[in-house]
N, C-alpha and C positions, 0 to 999 in steps of 0.2 A: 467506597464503591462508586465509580462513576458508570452513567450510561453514555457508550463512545460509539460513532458511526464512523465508519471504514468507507470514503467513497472512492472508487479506482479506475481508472484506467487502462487495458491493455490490448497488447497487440497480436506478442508471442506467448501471453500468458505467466512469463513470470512475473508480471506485476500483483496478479493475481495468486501466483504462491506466495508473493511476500504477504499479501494481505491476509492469508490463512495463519501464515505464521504469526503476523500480530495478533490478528482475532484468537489463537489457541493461547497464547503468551495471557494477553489478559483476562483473559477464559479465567484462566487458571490463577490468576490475582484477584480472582472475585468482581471482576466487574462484569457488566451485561453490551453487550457487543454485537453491533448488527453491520454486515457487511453488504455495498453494493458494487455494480459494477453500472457506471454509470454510462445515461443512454440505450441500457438493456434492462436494469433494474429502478424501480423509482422510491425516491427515500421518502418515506411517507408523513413525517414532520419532524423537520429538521432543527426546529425549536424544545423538541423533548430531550434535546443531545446535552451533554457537558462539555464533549472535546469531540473534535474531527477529524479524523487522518485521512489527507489526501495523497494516493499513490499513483504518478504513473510515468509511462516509458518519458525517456530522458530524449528530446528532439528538439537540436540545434541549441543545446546547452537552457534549456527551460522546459517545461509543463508543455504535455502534448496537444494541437489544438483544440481539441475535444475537451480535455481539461479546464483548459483556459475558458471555452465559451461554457462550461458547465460551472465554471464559478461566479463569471459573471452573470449568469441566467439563476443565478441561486445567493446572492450579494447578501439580501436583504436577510433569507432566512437564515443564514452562517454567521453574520455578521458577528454576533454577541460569542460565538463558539471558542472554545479553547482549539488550535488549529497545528496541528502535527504535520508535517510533508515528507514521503520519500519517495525516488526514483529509482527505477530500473533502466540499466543503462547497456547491458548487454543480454544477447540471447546463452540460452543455456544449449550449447554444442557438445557434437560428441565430433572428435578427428582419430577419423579411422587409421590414421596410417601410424598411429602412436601404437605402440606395442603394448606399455604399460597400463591396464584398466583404470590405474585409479588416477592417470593423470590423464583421462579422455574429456572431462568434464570443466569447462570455461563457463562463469555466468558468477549473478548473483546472487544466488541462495546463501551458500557456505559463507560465504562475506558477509551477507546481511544478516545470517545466524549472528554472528561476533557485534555486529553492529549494533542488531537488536538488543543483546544483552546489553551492551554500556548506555545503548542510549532512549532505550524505553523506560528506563526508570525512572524519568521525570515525569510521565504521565500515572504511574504508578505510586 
C-alpha cells in the first residue's frame, strides 16, 4: 500500500476526470490517495507521500504554466517522491451535426481508460 498524491491541473476539466479516474483505480488497489487541484487546493505535506502523479493540460507540447511554476514552488518538498505524469490534450466535445450518438464524443477519457489500465501498473 502506498500513500499517492494526485496534483493537477486544469482548464476544461478533463484533467481533472482523469485524475478521479486514477484516484478510484488505486482506491481500489488498496492504496490511500489524496487528490488536489493545484492553486485551488493546498497539499498539506508533501513529504508524507510515496509517489506523485502530476496531471495537466498539454500546452505547446509541455506542462501548463501553472504547472510548471507549482513544481518549481514545491522542488524541495517532491524532490525525494516517486513522480508519475500525465496529460490532457484535448477537450471532451460533442459535434452536433453527426447523426450517430455514440460517435459525438472526441477527448481523453476513453483513451486514457485503455492507457490507464497498461500503464498504471507500475505504480501498483
Amino acid at each position: 500500500m502506498k500513500n499517492i498524491c494526485i496534483a493537477y491541473d486544469t482548464v476544461s476539466g478533463s484533467t481533472k476526470d482523469m485524475a478521479d479516474i486514477i484516484e478510484k483505480h488505486l482506491i481500489e488497489c488498496d492504496h490511500v490517495v489524496s487528490s488536489y487541484q493545484i492553486n485551488k487546493d493546498s497539499i498539506v505535506n508533501g513529504k508524507s507521500y510515496d509517489t506523485l502523479i502530476l496531471g495537466s493540460p498539454m500546452r505547446f507540447g509541455a506542462f501548463s504554466s501553472a504547472m510548471k511554476k507549482w513544481i518549481k514552488s514545491h522542488k524541495e518538498e517532491i524532490k525525494h517522491l516517486e513522480v508519475f505524469c500525465y496529460f490532457s490534450m484535448l477537450y471532451i466535445v460533442r459535434i452536433a451535426e453527426e447523426p450517430d450518438m455514440k460517435l459525438n464524443y472526441y477527448g481523453p477519457i476513453n483513451i486514457f481508460k485503455v492507457f490507464l489500465t497498461v500503464s498504471v501498473t507500475s505504480i501498483v
